[in-house]
KEZA-50154 format. One record per residue (C-alpha): residue number from 1; residue in one letter; x, y, z. Coordinates in steps of 0.25 Angstrom, whole numbers, padded with zeros to 4 digits. Layout:
N
   k r     x     y     z
 NUM A     X     Y     Z
...
***
This chain:
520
   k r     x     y     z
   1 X  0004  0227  0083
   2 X  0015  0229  0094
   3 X  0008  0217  0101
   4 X  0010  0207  0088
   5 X  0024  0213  0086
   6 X  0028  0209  0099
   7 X  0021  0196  0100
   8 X  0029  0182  0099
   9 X  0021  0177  0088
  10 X  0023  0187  0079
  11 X  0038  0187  0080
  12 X  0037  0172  0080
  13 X  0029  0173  0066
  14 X  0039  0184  0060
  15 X  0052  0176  0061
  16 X  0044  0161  0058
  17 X  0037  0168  0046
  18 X  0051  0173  0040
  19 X  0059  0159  0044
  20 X  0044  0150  0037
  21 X  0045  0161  0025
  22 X  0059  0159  0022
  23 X  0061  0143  0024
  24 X  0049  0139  0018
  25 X  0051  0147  0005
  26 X  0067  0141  0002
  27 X  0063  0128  0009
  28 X  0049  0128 -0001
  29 X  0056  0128 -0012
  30 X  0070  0121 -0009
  31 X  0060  0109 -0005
  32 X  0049  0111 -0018
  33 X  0064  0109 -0027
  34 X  0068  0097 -0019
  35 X  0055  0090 -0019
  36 X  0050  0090 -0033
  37 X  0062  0088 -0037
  38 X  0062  0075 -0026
  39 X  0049  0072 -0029
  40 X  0050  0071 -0044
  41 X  0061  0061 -0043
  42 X  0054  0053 -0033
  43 X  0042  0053 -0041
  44 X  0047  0047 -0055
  45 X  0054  0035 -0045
  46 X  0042  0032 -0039
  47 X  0033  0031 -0053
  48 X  0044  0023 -0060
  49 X  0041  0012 -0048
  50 X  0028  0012 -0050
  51 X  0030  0010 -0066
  52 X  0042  0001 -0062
  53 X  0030 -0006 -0054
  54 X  0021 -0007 -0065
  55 X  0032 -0011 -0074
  56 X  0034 -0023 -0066
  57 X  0020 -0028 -0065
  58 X  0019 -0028 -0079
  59 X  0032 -0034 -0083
  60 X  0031 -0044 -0073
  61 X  0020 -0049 -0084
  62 X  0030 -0050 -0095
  63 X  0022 -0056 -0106
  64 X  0008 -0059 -0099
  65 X  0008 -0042 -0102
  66 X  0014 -0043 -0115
  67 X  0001 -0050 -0116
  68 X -0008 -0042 -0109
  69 X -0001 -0029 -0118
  70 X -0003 -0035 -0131
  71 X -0017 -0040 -0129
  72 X -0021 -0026 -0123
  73 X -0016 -0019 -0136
  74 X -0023 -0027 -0144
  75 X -0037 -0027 -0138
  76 X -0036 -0014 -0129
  77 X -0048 -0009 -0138
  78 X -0059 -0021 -0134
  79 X -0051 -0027 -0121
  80 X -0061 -0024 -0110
  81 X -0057 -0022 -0098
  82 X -0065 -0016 -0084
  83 X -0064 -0003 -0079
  84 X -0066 -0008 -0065
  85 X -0058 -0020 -0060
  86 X -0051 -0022 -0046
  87 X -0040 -0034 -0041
  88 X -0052 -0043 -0041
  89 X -0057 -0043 -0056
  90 X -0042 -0044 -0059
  91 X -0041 -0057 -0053
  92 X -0054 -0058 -0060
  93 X -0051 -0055 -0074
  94 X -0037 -0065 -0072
  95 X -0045 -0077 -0067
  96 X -0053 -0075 -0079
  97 X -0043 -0075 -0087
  98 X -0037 -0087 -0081
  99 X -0049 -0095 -0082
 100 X -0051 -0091 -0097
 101 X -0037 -0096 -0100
 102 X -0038 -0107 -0093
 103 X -0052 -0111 -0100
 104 X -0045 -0109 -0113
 105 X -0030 -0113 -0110
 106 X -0029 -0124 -0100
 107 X -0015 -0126 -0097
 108 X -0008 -0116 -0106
 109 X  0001 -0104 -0099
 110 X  0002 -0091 -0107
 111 X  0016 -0088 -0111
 112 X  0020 -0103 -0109
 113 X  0010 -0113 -0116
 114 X  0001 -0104 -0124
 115 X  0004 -0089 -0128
 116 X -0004 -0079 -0125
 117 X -0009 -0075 -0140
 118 X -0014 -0089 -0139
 119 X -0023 -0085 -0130
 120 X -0039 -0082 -0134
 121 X -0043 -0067 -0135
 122 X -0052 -0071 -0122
 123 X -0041 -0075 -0114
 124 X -0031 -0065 -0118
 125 X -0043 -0055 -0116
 126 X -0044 -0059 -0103
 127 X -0028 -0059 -0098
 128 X -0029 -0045 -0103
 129 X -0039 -0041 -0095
 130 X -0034 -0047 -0082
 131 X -0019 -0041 -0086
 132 X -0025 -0026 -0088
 133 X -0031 -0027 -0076
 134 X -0021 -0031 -0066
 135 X -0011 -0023 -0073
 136 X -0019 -0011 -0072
 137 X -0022 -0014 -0060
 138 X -0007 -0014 -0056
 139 X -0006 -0001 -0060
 140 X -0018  0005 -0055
 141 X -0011  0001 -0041
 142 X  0000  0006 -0044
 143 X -0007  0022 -0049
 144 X -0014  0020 -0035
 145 X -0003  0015 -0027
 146 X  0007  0026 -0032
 147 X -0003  0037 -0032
 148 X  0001  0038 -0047
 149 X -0008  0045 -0058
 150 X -0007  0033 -0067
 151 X -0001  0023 -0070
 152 X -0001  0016 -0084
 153 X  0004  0006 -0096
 154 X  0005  0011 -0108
 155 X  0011  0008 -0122
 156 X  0016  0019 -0132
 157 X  0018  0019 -0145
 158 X  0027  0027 -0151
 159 X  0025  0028 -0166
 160 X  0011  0034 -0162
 161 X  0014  0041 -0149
 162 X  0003  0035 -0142
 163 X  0001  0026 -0129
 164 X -0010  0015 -0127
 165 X -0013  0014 -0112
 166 X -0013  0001 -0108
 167 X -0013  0001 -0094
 168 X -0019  0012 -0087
 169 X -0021  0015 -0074
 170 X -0032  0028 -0076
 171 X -0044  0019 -0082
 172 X -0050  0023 -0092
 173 X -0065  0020 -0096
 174 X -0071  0012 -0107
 175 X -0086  0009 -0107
 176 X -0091 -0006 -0116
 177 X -0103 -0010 -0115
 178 X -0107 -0001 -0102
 179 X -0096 -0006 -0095
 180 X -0083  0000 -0091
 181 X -0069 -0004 -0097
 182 X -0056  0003 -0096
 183 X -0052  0009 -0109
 184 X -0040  0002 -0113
 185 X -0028  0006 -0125
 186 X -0029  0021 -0124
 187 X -0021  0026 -0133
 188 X -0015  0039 -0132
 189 X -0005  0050 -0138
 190 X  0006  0053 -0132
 191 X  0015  0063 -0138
 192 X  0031  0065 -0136
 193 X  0030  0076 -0130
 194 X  0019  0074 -0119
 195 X  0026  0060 -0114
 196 X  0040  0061 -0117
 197 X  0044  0053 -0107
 198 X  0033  0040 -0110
 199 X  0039  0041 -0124
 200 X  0052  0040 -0120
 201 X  0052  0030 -0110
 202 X  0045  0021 -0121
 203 X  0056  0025 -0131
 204 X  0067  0021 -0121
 205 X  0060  0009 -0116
 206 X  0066  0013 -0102
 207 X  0062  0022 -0088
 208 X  0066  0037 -0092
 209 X  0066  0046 -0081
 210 X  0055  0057 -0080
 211 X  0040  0061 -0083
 212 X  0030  0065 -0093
 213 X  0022  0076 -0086
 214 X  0006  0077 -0089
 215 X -0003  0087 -0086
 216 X -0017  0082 -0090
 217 X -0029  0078 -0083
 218 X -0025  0069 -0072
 219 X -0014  0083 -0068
 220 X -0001  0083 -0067
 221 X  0006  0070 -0071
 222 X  0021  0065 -0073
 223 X  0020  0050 -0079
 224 X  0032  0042 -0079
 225 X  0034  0028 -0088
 226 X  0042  0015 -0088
 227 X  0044  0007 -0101
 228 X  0038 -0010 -0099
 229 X  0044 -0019 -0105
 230 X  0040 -0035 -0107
 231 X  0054 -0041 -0110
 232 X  0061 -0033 -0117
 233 X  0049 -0029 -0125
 234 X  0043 -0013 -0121
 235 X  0028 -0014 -0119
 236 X  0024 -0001 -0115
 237 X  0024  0010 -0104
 238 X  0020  0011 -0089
 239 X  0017  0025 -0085
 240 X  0016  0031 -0072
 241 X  0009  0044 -0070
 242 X  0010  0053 -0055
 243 X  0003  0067 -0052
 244 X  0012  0079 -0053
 245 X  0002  0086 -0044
 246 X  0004  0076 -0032
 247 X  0019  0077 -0036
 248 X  0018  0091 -0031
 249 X  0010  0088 -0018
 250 X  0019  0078 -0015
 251 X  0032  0088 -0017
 252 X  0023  0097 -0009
 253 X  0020  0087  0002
 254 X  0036  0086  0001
 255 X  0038  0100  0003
 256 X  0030  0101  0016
 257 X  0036  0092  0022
 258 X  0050  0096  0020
 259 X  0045  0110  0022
 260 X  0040  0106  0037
 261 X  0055  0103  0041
 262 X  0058  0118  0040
 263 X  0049  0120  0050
 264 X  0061  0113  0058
 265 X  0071  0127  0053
 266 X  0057  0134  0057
 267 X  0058  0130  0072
 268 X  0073  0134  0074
 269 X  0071  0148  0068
 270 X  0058  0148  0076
 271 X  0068  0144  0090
 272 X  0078  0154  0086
 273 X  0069  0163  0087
 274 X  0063  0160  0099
 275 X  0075  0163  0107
 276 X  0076  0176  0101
 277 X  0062  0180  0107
 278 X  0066  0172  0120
 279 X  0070  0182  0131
 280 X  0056  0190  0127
 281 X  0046  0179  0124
 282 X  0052  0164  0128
 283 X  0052  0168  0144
 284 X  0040  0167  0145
 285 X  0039  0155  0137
 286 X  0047  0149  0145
 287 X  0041  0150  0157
 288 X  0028  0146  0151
 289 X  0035  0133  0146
 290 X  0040  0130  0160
 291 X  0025  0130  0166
 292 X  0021  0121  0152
 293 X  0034  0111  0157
 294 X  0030  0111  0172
 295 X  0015  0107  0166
 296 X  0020  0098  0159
 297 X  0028  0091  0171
 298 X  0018  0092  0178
 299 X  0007  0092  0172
 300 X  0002  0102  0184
 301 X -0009  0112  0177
 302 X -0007  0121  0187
 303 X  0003  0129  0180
 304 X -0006  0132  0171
 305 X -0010  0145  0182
 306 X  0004  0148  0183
 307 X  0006  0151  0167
 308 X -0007  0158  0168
 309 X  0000  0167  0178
 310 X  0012  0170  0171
 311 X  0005  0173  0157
 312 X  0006  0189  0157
 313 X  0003  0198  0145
 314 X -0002  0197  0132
 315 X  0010  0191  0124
 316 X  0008  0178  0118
 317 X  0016  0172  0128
 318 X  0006  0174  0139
 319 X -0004  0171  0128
 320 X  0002  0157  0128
 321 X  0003  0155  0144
 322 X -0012  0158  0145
 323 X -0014  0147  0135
 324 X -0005  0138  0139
 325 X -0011  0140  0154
 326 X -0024  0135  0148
 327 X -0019  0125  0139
 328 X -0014  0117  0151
 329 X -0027  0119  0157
 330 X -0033  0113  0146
 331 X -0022  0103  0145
 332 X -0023  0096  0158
 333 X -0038  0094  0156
 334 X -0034  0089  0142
 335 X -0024  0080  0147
 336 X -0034  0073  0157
 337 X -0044  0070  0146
 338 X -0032  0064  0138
 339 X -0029  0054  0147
 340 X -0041  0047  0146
 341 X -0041  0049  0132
 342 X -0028  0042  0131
 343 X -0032  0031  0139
 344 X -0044  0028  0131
 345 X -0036  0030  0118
 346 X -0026  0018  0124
 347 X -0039  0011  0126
 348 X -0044  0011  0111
 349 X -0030  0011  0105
 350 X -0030 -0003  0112
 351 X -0045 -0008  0108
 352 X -0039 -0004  0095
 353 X -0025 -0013  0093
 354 X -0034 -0025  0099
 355 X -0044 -0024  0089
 356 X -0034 -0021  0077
 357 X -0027 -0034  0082
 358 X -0041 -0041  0083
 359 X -0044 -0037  0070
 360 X -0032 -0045  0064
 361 X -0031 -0056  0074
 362 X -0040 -0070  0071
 363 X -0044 -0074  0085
 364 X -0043 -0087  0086
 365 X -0027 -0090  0082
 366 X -0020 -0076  0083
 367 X -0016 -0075  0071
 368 X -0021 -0066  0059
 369 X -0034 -0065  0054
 370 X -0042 -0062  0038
 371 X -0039 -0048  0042
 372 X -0025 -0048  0045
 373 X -0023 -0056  0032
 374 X -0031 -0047  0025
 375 X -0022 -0036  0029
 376 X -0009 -0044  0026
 377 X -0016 -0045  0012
 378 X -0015 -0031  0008
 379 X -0002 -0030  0013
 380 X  0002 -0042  0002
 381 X -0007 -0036 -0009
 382 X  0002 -0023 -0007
 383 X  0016 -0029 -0009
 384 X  0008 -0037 -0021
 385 X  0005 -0023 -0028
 386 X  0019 -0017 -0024
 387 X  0028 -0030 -0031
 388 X  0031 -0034 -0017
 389 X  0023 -0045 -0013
 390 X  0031 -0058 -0008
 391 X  0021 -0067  0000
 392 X  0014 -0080  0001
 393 X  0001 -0086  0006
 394 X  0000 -0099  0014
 395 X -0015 -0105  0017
 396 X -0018 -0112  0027
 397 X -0030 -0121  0031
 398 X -0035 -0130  0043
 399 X -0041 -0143  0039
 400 X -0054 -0150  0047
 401 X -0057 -0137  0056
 402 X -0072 -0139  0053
 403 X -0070 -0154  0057
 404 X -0063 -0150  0069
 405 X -0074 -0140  0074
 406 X -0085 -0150  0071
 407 X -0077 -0160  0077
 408 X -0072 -0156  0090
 409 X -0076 -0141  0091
 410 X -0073 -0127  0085
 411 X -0061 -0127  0099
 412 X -0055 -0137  0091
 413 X -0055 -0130  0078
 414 X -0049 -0117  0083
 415 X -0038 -0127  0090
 416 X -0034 -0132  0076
 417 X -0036 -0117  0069
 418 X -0025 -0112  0082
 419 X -0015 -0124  0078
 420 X -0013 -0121  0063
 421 X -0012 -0107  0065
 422 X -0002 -0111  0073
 423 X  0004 -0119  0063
 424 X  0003 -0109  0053
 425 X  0010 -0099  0063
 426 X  0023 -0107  0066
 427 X  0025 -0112  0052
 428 X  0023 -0099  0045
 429 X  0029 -0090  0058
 430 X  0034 -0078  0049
 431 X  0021 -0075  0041
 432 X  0007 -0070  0044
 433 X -0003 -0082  0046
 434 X -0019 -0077  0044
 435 X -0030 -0085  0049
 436 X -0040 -0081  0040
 437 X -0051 -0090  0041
 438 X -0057 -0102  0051
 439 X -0047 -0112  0046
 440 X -0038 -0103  0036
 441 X -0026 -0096  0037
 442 X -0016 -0088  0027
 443 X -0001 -0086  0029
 444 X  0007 -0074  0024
 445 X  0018 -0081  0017
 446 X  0031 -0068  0018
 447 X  0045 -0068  0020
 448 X  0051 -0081  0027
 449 X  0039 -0088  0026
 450 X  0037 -0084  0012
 451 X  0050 -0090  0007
 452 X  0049 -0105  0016
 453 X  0035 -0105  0012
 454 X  0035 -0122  0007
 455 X  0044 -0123  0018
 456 X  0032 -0117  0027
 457 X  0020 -0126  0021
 458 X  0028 -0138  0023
 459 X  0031 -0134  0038
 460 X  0018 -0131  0039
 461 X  0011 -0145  0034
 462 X  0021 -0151  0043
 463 X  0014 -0145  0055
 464 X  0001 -0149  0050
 465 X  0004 -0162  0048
 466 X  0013 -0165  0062
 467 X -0002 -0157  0068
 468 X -0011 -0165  0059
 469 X -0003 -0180  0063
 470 X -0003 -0177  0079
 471 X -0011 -0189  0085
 472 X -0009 -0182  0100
 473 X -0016 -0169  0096
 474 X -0032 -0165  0095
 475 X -0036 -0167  0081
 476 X -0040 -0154  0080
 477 X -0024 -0151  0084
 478 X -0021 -0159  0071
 479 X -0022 -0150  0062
 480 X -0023 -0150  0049
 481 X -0021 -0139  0038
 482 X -0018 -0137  0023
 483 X -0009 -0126  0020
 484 X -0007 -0119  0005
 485 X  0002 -0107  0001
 486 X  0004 -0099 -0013
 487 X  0016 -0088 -0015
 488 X  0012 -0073 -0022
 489 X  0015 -0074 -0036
 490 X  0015 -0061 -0043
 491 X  0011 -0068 -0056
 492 X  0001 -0074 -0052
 493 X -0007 -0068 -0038
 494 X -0012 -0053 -0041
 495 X -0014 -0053 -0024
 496 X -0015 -0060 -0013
 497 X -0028 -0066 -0013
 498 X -0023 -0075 -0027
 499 X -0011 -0081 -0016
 500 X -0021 -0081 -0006
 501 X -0029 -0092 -0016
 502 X -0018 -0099 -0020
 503 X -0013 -0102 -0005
 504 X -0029 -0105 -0003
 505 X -0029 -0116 -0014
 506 X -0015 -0121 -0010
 507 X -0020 -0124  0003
 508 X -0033 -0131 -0003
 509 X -0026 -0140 -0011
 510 X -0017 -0143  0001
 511 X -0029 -0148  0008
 512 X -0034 -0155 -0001
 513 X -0021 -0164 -0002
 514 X -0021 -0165  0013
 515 X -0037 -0170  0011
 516 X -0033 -0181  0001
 517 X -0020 -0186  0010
 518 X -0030 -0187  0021
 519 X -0041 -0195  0013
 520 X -0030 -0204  0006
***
């Protein structure tokens, strides 16, 4: 007993236990105050975005979800609608309805030539279907995105005390015919008391600060809601719904890593207290630390006898020489073998960046290849879902490259691919130019390029024709190429392949203009 008394570790522990003890328990709950409190604030600003969010994709819509709204209402009992859709059968379901109405209305513009009550129950049937599946959609990415609970549109009323869910981003099943729908038009109670603050966010029409807090069988919930409005015509309410439980893990995540800085306070009481036990214990440290400093100098494992000689007793000091002694030991056969680790890791670190850079990199003209653009893609389709998106799409395509490879050889060919990439390069220097197929390549219209676009295309058809009319050159250096572009519209392209086809028909058309000057 005597022994642990008068061991450094055990005075060590006394004095660190009473120091953690004490900080931890004022500092645990000033920081458990300060964070929930915090956390609770920064919680409500981050929800209201997300209904802020939600309320702009719909009211961007103005009256095409008016009409999508009042025909739901009206039909949510047989209006079938797939369980199971992705970004595909969207563009699916819209084509379709394009199709129909241009069948049945050739010419006519909702809104402006023909109302939409005009409209057959088969075409407005089909618009439904297309809207509740890209706004659902929406908001399904926005639930995922924001690592929200849900996320929905709904519409009260009042008199009754109920709500018909119109939107929902928790699906619920509905089974016709043996196959599966979404169950649309729940209607539910909801009571005064249980969701004061949806009732009186509808009653005022505005954003009203706080939650409605449910405990059901999803857990812990707060919701928050945002009126929407059409004009100056209230349609309804988006609600937001967040986990009080990974409210709580987050405070607590908080608290931890506020709680570390204390080990900072922890450190100073823990030197303090080692220039008290100095003239007992750190001598000998001391002398151990200057053997460790001239190892490290000089990295001479010799010394490791010499600290093995001076290790006397049983006291955790001496303890600590003897291993030390045999750390270095083991250190100096450690360090040999890491040298020839490190080497080879350079090595493969290398390999590595060369074939990352393959990977993105077409061969033949430097420039980016499918992959890069594939990449760039993502990028684009990201700012598309966060509101953010600003860009265009320019096409570009060599004309006669299987004539020339035919004619005079596949060199040739791969001369007249190397110039218009270098066409394309100069004229549209501050964007990202893709080769993405034998003939083909895409331009990233942002930013400065973005703005001077039709500046651009006409620089750029300049080229091409002072190339194409150059009587001194090769003929495969007279290139030839037709070039289309097509802008994001918000209205109109749900990503960026639609762009991506537009630039694409663009550029088709462009060809076949220059194929019938050429003929005449």
């Amino acid at each position: 007993m005597g022994r642990r008394i008068d061991s450094l570790i055990f005075r060590f522990g006394l004095i660190f236990s009473f120091f953690t003890v004490l900080m931890l328990t004022l500092s645990g709950f000033a920081i458990y105050r300060s964070q929930t409190h915090s956390y609770k604030i920064e919680q409500e600003k981050r929800i209201c975005q997300v209904a802020a969010y939600l309320e702009r994709i719909l009211a961007t819509d103005g009256h095409d979800f008016l009409w999508y709204q009042n025909y739901f209402l009206a039909h949510k009992d047989t209006l079938l609608i797939p369980y199971a859709f992705s970004a595909p059968d969207i563009q699916t379901s819209r084509q379709k309805f394009e199709v129909l109405f241009a069948k049945n209305y050739p010419g006519e513009i909702i809104g402006e030539t023909i109302s939409f009550d005009s409209l057959s129950d088969e075409v407005k049937e089909a618009y439904t279907i297309y809207k509740h599946e890209y706004y659902l959609d929406r908001f399904e990415q926005a639930k995922l995105h924001f690592g929200l609970v849900n996320v929905e549109y709904i519409i009260p009323n009042r008199e009754k005390l109920e709500v018909t869910y119109t939107l929902d981003s928790v699906r619920q099943e509905r089974i016709v015919d043996g196959k599966k729908y979404i169950e649309l038009g729940i209607t539910e109670p909801h009571s005064l008391e249980e969701h004061k603050k949806e009732w009186e966010v509808w009653q005022a029409g505005l954003n009203v600060s706080g939650y409605d807090f449910f405990d059901n069988e999803s857990g812990k919930n707060y919701a928050f809601y945002s009126p929407l409005y059409i004009g100056s015509r209230k349609l309804g309410l988006i609600g937001v719904e967040t986990s009080v439980d990974k409210a709580n893990t987050e405070i607590f995540r908080n608290a931890i890593r506020q709680l570390a800085g204390i080990a900072v306070i922890l450190v100073l009481c823990i030197a303090n207290m080692l220039m008290l036990l100095y003239r007992r214990y750190i001598a000998k440290l001391e002398h151990l630390q200057n053997n460790v400093r001239y190892y490290t100098q000089e990295k001479n494992a010799a010394i490791a006898f010499e600290i093995e000689r001076d290790a006397s007793g049983k006291d955790e000091i001496s303890v600590l020489a003897m291993q030390v002694s045999s750390m270095i030991m083991e250190l100096e056969n450690y360090m040999k073998n890491l040298v020839s680790t490190a080497q080879q890791l350079r090595d493969s670190q290398q390999q590595t960046a060369v074939m990352s850079e393959l990977a993105t990199k077409d061969a033949l003209t430097g420039i980016r290849n499918k992959t890069a653009y594939d990449k760039e893609v993502a990028r684009l389709e990201w700012q598309i879902a966060e509101g953010s998106a600003r860009f265009g799409i320019a096409m570009v395509d060599l004309n006669f490259l299987k004539r020339i490879n035919d004619t005079y050889g596949h060199e040739q060919g791969n001369i007249a691919i190397k110039k218009l990439c270098s066409i394309v390069c100069n004229v549209f220097e501050h964007s990202p130019v893709f080769r993405i197929g034998g003939d083909e390549f895409v331009v990233i219209l942002e930013k400065n390029d973005y703005d001077q676009v039709e500046f651009l295309i006409s620089v750029f058809e300049g080229e091409i024709q002072r190339y194409a009319s150059d009587e001194h050159a090769e003929v495969w250096e007279r290139v030839s190429a037709a070039i289309g572009y097509a802008i994001f519209n918000p209205l109109i392209d749900a990503g960026v392949s639609n762009v991506f086809r537009r630039a694409d028909k663009a550029m088709y058309a462009r060809k076949k203009e220059m194929k019938a000057v050429r003929e005449n």
